[in-house]
C-alpha positions in Angstrom: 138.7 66.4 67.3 135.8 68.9 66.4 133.2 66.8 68.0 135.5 66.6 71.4 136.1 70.4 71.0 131.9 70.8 70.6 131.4 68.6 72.9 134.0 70.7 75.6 132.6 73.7 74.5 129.0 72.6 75.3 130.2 71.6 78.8 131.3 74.4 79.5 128.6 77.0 78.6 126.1 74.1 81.0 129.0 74.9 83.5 128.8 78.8 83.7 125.2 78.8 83.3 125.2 76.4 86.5 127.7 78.8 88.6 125.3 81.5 87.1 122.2 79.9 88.6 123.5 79.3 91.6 124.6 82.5 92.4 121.0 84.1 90.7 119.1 83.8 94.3 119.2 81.6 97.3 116.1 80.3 99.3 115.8 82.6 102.4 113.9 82.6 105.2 109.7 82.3 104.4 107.2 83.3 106.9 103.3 82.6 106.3 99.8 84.0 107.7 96.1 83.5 107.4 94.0 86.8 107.1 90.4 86.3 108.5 87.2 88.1 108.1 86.4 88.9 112.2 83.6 89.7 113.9 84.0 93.7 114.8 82.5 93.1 118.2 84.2 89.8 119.3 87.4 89.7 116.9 86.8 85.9 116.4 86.9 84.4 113.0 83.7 84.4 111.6 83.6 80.7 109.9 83.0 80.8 106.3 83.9 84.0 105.8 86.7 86.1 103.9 89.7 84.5 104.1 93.5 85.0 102.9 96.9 83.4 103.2 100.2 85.7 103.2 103.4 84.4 102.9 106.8 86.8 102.8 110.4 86.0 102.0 113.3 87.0 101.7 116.2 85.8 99.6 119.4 87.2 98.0 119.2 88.0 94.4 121.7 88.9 91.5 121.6 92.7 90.1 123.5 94.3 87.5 123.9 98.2 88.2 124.9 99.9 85.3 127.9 102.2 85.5 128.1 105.6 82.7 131.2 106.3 82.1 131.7 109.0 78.9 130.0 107.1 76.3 130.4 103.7 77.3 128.5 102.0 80.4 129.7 98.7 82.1 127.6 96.9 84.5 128.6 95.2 87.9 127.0 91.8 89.4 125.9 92.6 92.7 123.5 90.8 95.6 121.3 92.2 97.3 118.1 91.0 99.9 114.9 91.0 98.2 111.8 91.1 100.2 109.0 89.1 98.2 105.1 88.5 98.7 102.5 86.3 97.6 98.9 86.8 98.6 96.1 84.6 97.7 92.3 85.2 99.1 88.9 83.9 98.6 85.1 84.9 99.7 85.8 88.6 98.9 83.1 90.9 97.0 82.9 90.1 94.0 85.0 93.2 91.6 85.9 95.3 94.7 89.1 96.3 94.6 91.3 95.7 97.9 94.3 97.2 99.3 96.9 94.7 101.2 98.1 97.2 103.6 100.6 96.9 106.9 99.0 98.9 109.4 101.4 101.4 110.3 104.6 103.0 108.8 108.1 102.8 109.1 107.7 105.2 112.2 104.7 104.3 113.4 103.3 100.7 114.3 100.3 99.9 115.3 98.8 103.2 115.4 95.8 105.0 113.7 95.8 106.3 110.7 99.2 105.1 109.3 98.6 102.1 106.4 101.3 101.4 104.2 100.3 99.8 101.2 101.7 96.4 100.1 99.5 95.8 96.8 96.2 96.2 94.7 94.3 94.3 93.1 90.2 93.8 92.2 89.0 90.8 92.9 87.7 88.3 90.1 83.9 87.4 89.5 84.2 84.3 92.1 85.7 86.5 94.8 89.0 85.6 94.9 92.3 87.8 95.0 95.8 87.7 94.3 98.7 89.7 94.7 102.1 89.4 94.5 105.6 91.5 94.4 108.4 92.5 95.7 108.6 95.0 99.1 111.6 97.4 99.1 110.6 98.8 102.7 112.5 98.6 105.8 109.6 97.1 107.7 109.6 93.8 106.3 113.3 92.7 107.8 113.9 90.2 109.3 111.3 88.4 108.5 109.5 86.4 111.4 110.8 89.0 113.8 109.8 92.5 115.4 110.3 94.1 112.1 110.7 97.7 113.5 112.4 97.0 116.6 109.6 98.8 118.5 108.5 95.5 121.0 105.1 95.8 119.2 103.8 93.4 116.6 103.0 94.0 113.1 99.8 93.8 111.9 98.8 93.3 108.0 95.4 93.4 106.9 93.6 93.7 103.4 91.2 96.3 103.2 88.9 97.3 100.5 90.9 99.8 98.6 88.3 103.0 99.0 89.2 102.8 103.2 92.9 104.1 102.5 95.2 106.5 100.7 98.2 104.9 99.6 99.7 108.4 98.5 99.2 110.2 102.1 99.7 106.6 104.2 96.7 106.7 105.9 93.4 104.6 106.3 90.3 107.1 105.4 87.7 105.1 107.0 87.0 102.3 109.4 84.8 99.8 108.1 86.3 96.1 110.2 83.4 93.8 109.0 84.8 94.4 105.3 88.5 93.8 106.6 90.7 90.4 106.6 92.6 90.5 109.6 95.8 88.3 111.0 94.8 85.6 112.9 98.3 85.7 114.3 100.2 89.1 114.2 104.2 89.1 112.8 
């Protein structure tokens, strides 16, 4: 009777924690582009030069929001869309540190100086970058579409991180040679 009972009770713990991973995050929709280093002059790829891959999701995922109430606080399961990123590079310089940036703003697309910043990283010895997170901004939804609704497609670029302010939202200098650019714009 005790083994049946251990055995029911060890069924049903692989049973909620089932139900609890399924409900934890869904696959979404994923969208994916190669950054390129570009001739300034021409804007074609320069072969053999920087290059990067970006890929950005977005899925549904579980949070608890706590609630205070006197001296006791009780949380509540609730889903929300997540925006996530993964960036991956190689060919940079060597210990510079870059900015992955979306050239514009949430008002403004497209248009010089506005540069909001995605991530920031150094890259390694070899040249090579990552970044990765989450993006809480209105600009990235939906995914694979015209993100601001403005007809005009959105750019995102990594710059080295000493040719923008991530504080003010601008880009401080214009340097393209140094840049990796779409090759295909959002």
């Amino acid at each position: 009777m005790k083994n049946k009972l251990l055995l029911a009770s060890i069924l049903g713990v692989f049973m909620i924690v089932g139900m609890v991973g399924l409900t934890s995050a869904w696959a979404g929709s994923w969208k994916s582009i190669n950054l390129v280093e570009k001739d300034p002059v021409t804007w074609t790829p320069i072969v053999d030069g920087m290059k990067g891959r970006l890929s950005i999701g977005t899925y549904i995922a579980t949070v608890w929001v706590p609630h205070n109430y006197g001296k006791y606080t009780v949380s509540t399961k609730t889903y929300v869309v997540r925006n996530s990123f993964s960036f991956s590079s190689s060919n940079l310089v060597p210990y510079e540190q870059y900015t992955l940036i979306y050239y514009g703003d949430e008002e403004h697309n497209d248009v010089f100086p506005y540069a909001t910043c995605i991530g920031t990283r150094t890259a390694s010895y070899s040249g090579r970058l990552s970044v990765s997170g989450y993006i809480d901004k209105p600009f990235v939804a939906p995914v694979g579409g015209d993100m601001l609704r403005d007809n005009v497609a959105q750019k995102i670029w990594v710059v080295p991180s000493s040719d923008v302010d991530c504080d003010a939202g601008e880009m401080t200098s214009w340097n393209p040679s140094t840049y990796l650019f779409e090759e295909k714009v959002i």
